[in-house]
Every structure is written in structure tokens, then in C-alpha cells.
C-alpha positions as CSV (number, residue, x, y, z in Angstrom):
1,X,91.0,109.3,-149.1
2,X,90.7,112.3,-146.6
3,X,92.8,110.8,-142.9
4,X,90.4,112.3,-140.9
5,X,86.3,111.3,-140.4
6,X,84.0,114.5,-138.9
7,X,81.3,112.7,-137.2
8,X,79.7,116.1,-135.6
9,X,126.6,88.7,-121.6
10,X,125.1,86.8,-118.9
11,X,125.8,87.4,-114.7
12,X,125.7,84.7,-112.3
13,X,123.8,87.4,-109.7
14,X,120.5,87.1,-112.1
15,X,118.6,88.0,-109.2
16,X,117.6,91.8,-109.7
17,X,117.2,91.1,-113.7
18,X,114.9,88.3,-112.5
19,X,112.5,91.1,-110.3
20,X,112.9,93.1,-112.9
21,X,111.6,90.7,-115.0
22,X,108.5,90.4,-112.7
23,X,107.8,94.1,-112.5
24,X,107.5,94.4,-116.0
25,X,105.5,91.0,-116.4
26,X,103.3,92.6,-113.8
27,X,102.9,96.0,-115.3
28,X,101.7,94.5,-118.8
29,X,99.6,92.2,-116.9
30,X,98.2,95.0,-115.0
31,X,97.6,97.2,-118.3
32,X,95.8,93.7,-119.7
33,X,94.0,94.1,-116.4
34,X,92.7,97.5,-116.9
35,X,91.9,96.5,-121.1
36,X,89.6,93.6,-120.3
37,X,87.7,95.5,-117.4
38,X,87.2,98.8,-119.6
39,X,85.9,96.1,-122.0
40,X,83.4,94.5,-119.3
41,X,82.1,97.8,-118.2
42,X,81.1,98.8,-121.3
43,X,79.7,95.8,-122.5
44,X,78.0,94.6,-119.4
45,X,74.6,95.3,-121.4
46,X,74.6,92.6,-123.7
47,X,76.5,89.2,-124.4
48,X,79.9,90.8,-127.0
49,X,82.0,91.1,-124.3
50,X,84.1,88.0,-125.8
51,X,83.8,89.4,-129.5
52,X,85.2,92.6,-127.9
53,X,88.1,91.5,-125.6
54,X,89.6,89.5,-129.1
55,X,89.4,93.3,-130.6
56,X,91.0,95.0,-127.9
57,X,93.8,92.4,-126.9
58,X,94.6,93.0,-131.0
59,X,94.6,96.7,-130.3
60,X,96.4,97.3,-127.0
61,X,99.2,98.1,-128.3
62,X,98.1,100.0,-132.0
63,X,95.8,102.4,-129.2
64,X,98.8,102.3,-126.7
65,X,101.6,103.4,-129.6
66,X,98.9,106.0,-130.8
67,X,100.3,105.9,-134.7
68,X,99.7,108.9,-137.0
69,X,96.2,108.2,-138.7
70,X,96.7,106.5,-142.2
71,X,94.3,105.1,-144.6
72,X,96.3,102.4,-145.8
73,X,98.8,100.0,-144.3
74,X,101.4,100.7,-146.6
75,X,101.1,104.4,-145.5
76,X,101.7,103.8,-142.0
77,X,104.9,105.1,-140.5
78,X,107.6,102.1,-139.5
79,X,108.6,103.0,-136.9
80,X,105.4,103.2,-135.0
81,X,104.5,99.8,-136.5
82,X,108.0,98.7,-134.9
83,X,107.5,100.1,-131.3
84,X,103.3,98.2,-131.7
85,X,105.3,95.4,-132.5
86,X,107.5,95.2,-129.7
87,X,105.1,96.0,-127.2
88,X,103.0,93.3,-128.5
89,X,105.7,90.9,-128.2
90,X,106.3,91.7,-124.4
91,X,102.9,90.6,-123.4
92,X,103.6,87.5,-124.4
93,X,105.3,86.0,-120.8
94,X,106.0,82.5,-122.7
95,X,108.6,83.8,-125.2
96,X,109.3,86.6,-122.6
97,X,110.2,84.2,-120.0
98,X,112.4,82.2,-122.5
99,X,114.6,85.6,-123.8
100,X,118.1,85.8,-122.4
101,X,118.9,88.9,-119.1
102,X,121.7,91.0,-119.3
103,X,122.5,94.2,-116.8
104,X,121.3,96.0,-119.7
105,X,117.8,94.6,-119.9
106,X,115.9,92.0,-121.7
107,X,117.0,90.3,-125.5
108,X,114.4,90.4,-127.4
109,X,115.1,88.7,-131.0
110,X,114.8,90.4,-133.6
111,X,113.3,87.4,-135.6
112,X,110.5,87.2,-133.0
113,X,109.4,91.0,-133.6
114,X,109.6,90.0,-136.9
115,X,107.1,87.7,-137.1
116,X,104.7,89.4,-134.6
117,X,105.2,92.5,-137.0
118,X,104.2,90.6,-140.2
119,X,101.3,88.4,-138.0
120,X,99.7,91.9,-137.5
121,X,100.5,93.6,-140.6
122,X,101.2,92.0,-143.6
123,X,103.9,92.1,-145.5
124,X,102.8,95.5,-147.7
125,X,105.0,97.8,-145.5
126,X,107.9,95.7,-144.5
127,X,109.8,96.5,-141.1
128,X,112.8,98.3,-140.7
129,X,114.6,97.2,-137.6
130,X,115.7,100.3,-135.2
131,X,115.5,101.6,-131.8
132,X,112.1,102.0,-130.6
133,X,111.6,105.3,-128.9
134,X,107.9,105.6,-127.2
135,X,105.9,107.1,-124.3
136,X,108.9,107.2,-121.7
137,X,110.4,104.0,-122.5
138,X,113.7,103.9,-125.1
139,X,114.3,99.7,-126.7
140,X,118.0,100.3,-128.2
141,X,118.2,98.0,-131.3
142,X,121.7,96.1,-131.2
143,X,122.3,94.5,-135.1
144,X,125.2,93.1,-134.0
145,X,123.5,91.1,-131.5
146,X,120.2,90.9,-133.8
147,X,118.0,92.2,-130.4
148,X,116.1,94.9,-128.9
149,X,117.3,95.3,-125.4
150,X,114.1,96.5,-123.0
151,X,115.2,98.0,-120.1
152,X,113.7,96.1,-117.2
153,X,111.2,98.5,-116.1
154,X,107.2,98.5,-116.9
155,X,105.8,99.4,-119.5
156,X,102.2,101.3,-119.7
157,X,100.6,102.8,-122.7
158,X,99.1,106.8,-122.3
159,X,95.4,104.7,-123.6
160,X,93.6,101.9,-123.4
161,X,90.7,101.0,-126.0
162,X,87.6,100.8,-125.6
163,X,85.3,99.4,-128.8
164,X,82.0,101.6,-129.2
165,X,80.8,99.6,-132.1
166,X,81.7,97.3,-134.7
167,X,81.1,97.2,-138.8
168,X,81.6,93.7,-140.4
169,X,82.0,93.6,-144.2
170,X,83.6,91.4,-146.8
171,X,86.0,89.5,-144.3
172,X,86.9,93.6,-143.1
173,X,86.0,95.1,-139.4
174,X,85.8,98.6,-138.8
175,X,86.0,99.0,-135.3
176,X,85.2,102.5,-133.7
177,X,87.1,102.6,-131.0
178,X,87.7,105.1,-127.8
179,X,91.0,105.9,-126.6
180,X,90.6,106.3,-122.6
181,X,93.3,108.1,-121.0
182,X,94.9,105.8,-118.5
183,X,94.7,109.0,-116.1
184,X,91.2,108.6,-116.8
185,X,90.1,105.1,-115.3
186,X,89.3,105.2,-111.7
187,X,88.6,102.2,-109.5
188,X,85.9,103.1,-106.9
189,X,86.4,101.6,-103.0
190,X,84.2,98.4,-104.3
191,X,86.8,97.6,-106.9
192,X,84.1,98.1,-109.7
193,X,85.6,100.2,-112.8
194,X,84.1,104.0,-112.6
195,X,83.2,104.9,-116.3
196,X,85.8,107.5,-118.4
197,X,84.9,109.0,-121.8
198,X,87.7,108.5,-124.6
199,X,89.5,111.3,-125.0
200,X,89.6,110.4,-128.4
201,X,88.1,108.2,-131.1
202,X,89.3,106.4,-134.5
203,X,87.8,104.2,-137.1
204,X,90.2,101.3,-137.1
205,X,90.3,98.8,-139.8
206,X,91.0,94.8,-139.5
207,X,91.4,92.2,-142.2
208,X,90.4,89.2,-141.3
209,X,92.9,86.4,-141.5
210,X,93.9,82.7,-141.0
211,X,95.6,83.8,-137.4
212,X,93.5,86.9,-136.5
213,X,93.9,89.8,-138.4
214,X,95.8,92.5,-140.2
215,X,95.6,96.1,-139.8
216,X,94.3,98.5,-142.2
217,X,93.7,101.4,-141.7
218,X,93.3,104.4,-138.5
219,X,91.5,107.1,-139.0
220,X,90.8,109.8,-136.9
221,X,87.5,110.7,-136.1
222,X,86.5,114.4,-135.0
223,X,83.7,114.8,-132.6
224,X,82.1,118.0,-130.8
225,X,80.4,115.6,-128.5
226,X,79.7,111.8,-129.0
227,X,76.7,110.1,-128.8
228,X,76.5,106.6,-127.4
């Protein structure tokens, strides 16, 4: 199956860790932000905007970490699984806000990428713990310590999705879905969003599931110019 579709220690001074705590809960708050109102613009014609947002708070992070297409889960490579994993996790400011601070960064448990690993994946292509190198960030595994340390800075993905349509079948989604350069999204004076065109689109592929879903499958999809 072709890859591509052709569509024509802990400090008793906590107090810097605990700002620099807040500045990365606010930057993945802010990139939420940005998600959900990319969402609303687009869907401001009719009433998915709900369907959508559960679609795009899934994808965040798989459209953030940009993996190499793949048609099957198993084929997927692990270590970009890892970093979508991690960068999941962080979003979540309950078991954020529980993690242990150090002068090195945040502890995050091993065991808790874990399970947001296999809650998005399956357990086809199992994870491989490791440091997580991404867009200008760098989470150094310890084993010793079983945790990803995550330098307290924010985080922000180079996209953020936007879902053009979707395709239910069988319990399976394919989503189309444009990648919009964070560059891209202007807020006007007003505070509405001003629209941006992907730079980018992929087919992406969810399993339904018990808890939400599992990924499939991202494949690319080559356009000259798309079509709304």
C-alpha cells in the first residue's frame, strides 16, 4: 500500500521551577487555544464543531510531531510515537501538576507515557523508552530514575490541524486533515481568527475504541491546489 495519496532531587527555593511550570502550562494551553479556534473558524457553517474539536484534541500532538507517513501502525517509527506521546501527556495539567520539579525540569514517569502511548496506539508497535528529540525542544530519558525530564520552557508544535472532512466506516475514521503552519494563523485587531491554508494535508486513520481511539495510519496526500 503506496505511503503517499495524489489527489490532483528536590530544592526548597521551588519558586522559579514553579513559573516555569506556569509558562509551559500556558504555552500548551495557548497552542489548545489556537487548535479549538482553527477548529471554530472552519466549522462555523454548520453544527460538527464538537465532532471536530474530539478529532483535533486526539491529533494535536500526531500533526504537531509531524511523523513520517505510514500505512500501518506497526510501521510507524518509535521514536516519533514516543515524542506524540510525551507531548500528549504534558497537556494534561492534572498529572502535570502532580509530577515532582527538579533544577533540571519536570519528572515525567515513564509509566505515565506508557499508558498514554498504548491509550493512543495499541499495543502492535510497542514503545521503546528514549530521549525525545523534537522541533527545538530535547526531553532526556533518565532509566535510572524511570522519567523524562522536560526542561521547563513551552512547548509549541510547527502545525496545528485542521479537519477538512471526515470518512466513517466499520468503527474506522479517515480524517483529512490540514496541517496549518503556526506562522500561518493570524489574529485580526477584533480578536477573530484570519483564515490560513494548510500547508499540507494527510489522510489520517482512527480506530475507534472503548476510550477514544487508536491511530492507524498517516498518509500523505499530494495536491497542486485543494478544493474545499
Amino acid at each position: 500500500m503506496d505511503e503517499v495519496i495524489t489527489v490532483e532531587k528536590k530544592k526548597k527555593k521551588r519558586g522559579p521551577f514553579i513559573v516555569g511550570l506556569l509558562v509551559l502550562a500556558l504555552a500548551v494551553v495557548g497552542v489548545v487555544s489556537i487548535v479549538m479556534n482553527v477548529i471554530a473558524f472552519v466549522e462555523s457553517k454548520d453544527d460538527k464543531t464538537a465532532e471536530y474539536a474530539k478529532y483535533a484534541d486526539y491529533l494535536t500532538w500526531v500533526v504537531g510531531v509531524d511523523p513520517d507517513p505510514f500505512s500501518d501502525i506497526t510501521k510507524a517509527n518509535k521514536d516519533a510515537l514516543r515524542n506524540i506521546a510525551v507531548c500528549t501527556l504534558l497537556a494534561d495539567d492534572v498529572k502535570t501538576g502532580a509530577y515532582n520539579v527538579t533544577e533540571k525540569g519536570l519528572e515525567v514517569p515513564a509509566v505515565d507515557v506508557e499508558t498514554c502511548y498504548y491509550g493512543m496506539f495499541g499495543t502492535e508497535n510497542p514503545i521503546v523508552h528514549a530521549s525525545v528529540v523534537g522541533y527545538g525542544y530535547e526531553f532526556t530519558y533518565d532509566a535510572t530514575k524511570g522519567v523524562y525530564i522536560v526542561p521547563l520552557t513551552g512547548v509549541t508544535p510547527p502545525f496545528t490541524v485542521r479537519i477538512e472532512s471526515v470518512d466513517k466506516t466499520g468503527g474506522f475514521i479517515v480524517l483529512r486533515v490540514g496541517y496549518v503552519g503556526t506562522d500561518n494563523i493570524e489574529i485580526a485587531p477584533d480578536g477573530t481568527l484570519v483564515a490560513a491554508q494548510p500547508d499540507k494535508y494527510a489522510d489520517i486513520t482512527l480506530k475507534e475504541t472503548e476510550d477514544g481511539y487508536n491511530l492507524i495510519s498517516v498518509m500523505t496526500v499530494t495536491v497542486g491546489e485543494y478544493e474545499q
